[in-house]
N, C-alpha and C positions, 0 to 999 in steps of 0.2 A: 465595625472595623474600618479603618483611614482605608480612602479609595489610594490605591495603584497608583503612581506614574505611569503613561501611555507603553515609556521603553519597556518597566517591568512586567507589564499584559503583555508585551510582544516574547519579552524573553521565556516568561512560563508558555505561552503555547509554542514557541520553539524545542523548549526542553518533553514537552508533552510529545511533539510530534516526533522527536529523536525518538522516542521509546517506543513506537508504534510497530516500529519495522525488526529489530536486533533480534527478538523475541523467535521470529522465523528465517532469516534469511543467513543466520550464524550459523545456522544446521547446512548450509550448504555447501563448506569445503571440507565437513569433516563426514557425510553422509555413505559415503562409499566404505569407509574403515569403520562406522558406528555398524550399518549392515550387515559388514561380515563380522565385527566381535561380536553382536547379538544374534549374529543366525539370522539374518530378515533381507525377507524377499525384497524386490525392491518396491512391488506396489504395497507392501506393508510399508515399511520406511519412509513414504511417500504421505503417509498420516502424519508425518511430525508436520509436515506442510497443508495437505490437505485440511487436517482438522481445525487446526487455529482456524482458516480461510472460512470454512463451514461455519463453524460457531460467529465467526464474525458478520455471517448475514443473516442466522438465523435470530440470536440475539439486540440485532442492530433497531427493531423496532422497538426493542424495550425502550432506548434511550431518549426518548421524549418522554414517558410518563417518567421516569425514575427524578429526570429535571423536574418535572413539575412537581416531583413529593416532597424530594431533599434537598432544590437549587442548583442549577448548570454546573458550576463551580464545583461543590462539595460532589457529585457525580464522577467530576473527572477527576480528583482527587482520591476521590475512591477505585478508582480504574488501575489508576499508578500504580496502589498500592498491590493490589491482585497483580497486575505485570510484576512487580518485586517479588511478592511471594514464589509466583509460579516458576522465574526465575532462577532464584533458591532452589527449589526446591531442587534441582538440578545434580547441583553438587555433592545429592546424599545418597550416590550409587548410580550402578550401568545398570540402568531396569529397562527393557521398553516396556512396560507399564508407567513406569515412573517417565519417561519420557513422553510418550504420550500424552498422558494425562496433563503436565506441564504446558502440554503443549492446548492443549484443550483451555488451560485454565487463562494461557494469555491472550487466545481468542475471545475469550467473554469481556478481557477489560481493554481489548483495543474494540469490540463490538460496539460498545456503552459510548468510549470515548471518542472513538472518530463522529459521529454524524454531532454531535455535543460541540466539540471544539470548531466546529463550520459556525454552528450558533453564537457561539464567543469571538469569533470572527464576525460576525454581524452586528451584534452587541456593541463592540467596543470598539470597531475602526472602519466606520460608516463613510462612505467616500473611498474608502482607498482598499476595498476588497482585492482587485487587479494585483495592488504592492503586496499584500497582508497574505492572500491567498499563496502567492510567490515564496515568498517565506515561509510559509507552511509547510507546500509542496516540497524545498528545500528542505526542511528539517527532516521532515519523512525519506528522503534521499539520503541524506544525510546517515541516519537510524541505518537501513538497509544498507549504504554503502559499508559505510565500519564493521556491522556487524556481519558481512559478507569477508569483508578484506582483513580484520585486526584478530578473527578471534583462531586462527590458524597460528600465526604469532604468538598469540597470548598465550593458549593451548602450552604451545614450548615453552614459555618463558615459567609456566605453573607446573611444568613437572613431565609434561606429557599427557597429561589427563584430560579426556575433553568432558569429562565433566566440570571439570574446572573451568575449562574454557566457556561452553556455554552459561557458567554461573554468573561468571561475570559480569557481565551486561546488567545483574542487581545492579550495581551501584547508580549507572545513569539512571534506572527507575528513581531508587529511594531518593537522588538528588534532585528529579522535577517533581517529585510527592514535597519535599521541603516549602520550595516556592511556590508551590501552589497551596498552600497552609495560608499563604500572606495573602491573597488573593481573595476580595471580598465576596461573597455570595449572594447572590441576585433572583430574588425569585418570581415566577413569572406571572404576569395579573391573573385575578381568576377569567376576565373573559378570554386571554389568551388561551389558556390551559381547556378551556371549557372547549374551544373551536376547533370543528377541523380534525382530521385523523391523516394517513397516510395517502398520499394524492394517487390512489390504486385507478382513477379512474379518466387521470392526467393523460393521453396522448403522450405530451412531450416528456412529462414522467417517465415514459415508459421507452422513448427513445434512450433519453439518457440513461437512463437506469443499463441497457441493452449495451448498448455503446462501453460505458465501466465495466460490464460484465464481462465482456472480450479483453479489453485492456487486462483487466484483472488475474482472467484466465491466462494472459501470456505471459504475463509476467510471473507468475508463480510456477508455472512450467518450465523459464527459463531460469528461472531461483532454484529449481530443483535438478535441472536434467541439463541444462547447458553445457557446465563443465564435463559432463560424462559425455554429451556428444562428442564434444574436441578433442577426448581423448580418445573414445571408439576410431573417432577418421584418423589418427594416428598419429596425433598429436604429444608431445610429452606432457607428464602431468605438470610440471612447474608450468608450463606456455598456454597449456588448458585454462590454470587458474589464474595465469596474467589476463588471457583473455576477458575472462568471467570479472575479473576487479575492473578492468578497462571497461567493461559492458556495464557494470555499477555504477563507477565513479565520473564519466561523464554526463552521467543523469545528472550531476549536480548545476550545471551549463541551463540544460533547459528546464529543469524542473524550477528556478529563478525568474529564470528570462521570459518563456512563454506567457505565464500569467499576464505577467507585465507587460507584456506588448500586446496582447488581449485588451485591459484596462484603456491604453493609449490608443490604443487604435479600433480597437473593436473587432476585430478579425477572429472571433477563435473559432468557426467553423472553418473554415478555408486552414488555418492551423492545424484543426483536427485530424482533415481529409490529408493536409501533406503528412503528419507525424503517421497518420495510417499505412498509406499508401510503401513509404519510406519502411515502415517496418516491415509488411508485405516481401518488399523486396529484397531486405535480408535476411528471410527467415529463408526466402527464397534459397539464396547463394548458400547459407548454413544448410539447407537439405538437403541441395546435391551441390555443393563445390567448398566443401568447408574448410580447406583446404588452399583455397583460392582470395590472397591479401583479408586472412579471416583478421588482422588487426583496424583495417576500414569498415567490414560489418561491424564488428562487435562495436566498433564506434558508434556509429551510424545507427544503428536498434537502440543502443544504448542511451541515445539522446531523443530519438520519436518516441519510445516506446516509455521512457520518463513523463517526457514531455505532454502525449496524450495521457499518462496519469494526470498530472496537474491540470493539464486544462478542465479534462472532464471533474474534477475534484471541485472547479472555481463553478460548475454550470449550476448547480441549485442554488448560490449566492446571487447570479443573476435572473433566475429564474422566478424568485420570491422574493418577499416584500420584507418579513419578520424573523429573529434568533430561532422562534419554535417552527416557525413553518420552513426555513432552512433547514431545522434538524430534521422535519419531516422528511420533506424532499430526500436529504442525505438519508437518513433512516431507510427506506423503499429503495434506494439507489443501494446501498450497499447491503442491506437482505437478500434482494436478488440477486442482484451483483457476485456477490461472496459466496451464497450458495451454488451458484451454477460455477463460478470460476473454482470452486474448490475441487471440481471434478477432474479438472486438469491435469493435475499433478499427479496423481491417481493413475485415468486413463493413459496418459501420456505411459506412466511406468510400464502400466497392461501390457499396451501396445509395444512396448519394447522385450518383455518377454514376450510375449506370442510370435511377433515379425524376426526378432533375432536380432535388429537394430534398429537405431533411433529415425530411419529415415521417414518412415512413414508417421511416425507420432508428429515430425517436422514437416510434414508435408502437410499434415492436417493447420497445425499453426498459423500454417502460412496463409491457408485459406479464410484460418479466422481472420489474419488480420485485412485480408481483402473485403469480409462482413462487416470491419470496423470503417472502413471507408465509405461504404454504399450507408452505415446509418448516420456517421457525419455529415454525409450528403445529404440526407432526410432533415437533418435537424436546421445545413443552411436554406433549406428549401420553404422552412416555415418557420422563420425564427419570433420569439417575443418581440410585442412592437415596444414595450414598456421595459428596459432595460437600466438599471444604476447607469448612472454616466458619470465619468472620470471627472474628476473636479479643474479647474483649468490650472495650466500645468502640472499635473500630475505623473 
């Protein structure tokens, strides 16, 4: 197959990383009316999110070997196409079984496909991971914001039905399953494939890996349970869910820009610890003062807590040498990652039935993201001396 122009590699893993995120984060302005027309508690309901998260760590090791049987490419293609089905599958009744399970199914093909797509990132835009990684982070922002903000709209504009609503998000799948058809496939030598397993014995593995797991964990908790806080504190529900879009769509500022000023400058510890700290503090004001200029926090989280996705997203590109041993790194990163953050959403719900309100699940939050700072501080404390460097002017 004719190799790619550079633009079109960039544009399939844009459309790739759109789809990463809709899959979950669409369930989140319609989750309160899906609860109560199904009867479900809220730490049940809290599996539409939970499980994807889960399946996406526990499966994430697969996605090295699968590369080396079928080729990086034809993997992620096949991931798409699972996002599409489970998608669908959507539309054909109010089941929580059928929801769930859905929900299950597009955890296994954002599992396979994120640590895969860092590799195609190494692969194919050597020199410019800082830019490349930037846009990636973006398109998964991107995914999550729409699918956060359009499918309440959509929802209306299809009859009222959210099933309908969540179905929809097929489309963007089957559209980056297209382009990725054209996309040549590259298979990995046998010494690569032969070497090397999962860097379980890494140190700095395992900071980072630590570091996404927190990130990870807040962000899924605030994709599920944020809008419910602002309206507990007494908020109306239209200004809850401006909130929660605002808290989305500003991610797309730094989920862009950070990378990139990583690359340029080199700074993404010192990045990390302020995007930590910064979140910290407004999980702070949302615990006890939510109430108090909540359109500056929801800013304000909304761009650190992007933000430290992306960076930590870029750290196993710097961290390794090779596509497969990037996927590794990435693979271990979001295993554990995914698995321990899937708890979140979950716990979080617990805690809000047991306590009677959301303050204490936010108070715990807050603490994580204080944990996120003390291991950004670990990571600038002994960072690799052997780093990609930005090409000049870059």
């Amino acid at each position: 197959m004719k190799a790619l122009p550079r633009l079109a590699l960039l544009a399939a893993l844009l459309l790739a990383a759109v789809n990463l995120r809709p899959g979950i984060t669409s369930l989140a302005p319609l989750i309160e009316r899906i609860a109560e027309e199904l009867a479900l508690s809220r730490g049940l309901i809290s599996l539409t999110t939970a499980l994807p998260v889960l399946c996406m760590g526990l499966l994430a090791p697969l996605a090295p070997r699968l590369a080396v049987r079928f080729g990086l490419e034809r993997t992620v293609l096949g991931c798409l196409l699972l996002i599409a089905l489970a998608l669908m599958l959507r539309a054909f009744g109010h089941s929580s079984g059928l929801l769930i399970g859905s929900a299950a199914l597009v955890g296994m093909g954002i599992a396979v496909a994120g640590p895969l797509l860092s590799g195609f990132i190494k692969r194919h835009f050597v020199g410019q991971v800082g830019q490349i990684i930037g846009w990636y982070s973006l398109g998964m922002t991107i995914g999550g914001t729409v699918g956060a903000v359009l499918t309440l709209p959509v929802t209306q504009l299809l009859g009222g039905d959210w099933a309908f609503g969540l179905a929809f998000w097929t489309l963007p799948a089957l559209l980056a399953a297209l382009l990725w058809l054209r996309v040549p496939n590259v298979r990995e030598s046998a010494h690569e494939a032969a070497t090397g397993g999962l860097p379980w014995r890494v140190t700095r593995a395992w900071l980072v890996t630590g570091f996404f797991a927190l990130q990870a964990g807040l962000f899924y908790a605030l994709a599920t349970w944020l809008v419910a806080r602002y309206h507990e504190a007494g908020l109306s529900v239209l200004r809850s869910n401006t909130l929660f879009s605002l808290f989305m769509m500003v991610g797309l500022v730094s989920a862009f820009v950070l990378p990139w000023l990583t690359q340029r400058f080199g700074n993404r510890y010192l990045l990390l610890m302020g995007c930590s700290l910064s979140s910290a503090l407004c999980l702070g004001m949302i615990t006890f003062a939510p109430g108090f200029l909540p359109e500056l926090w929801a800013l304000l989280l909304g761009l650190s807590l992007t933000g430290s996705f992306a960076l930590s997203m870029s750290l196993p590109l710097f961290e390794t040498d090779t596509p497969l041993e990037v996927s590794r790194w990435t693979a271990m990163m979001l295993f554990v990652g995914y698995c321990l953050s899937s708890l979140t959403p979950v716990l979080a719900g617990l805690g809000r039935d047991l306590a009677g309100s959301y303050r204490l699940p936010f108070l715990v939050l807050t603490l994580l993201a204080l944990l996120m700072s003390f291991l950004a501080w670990r990571l600038k404390a002994s960072p690799r001396s052997a780093a990609p460097q930005a090409p000049a002017g870059a």
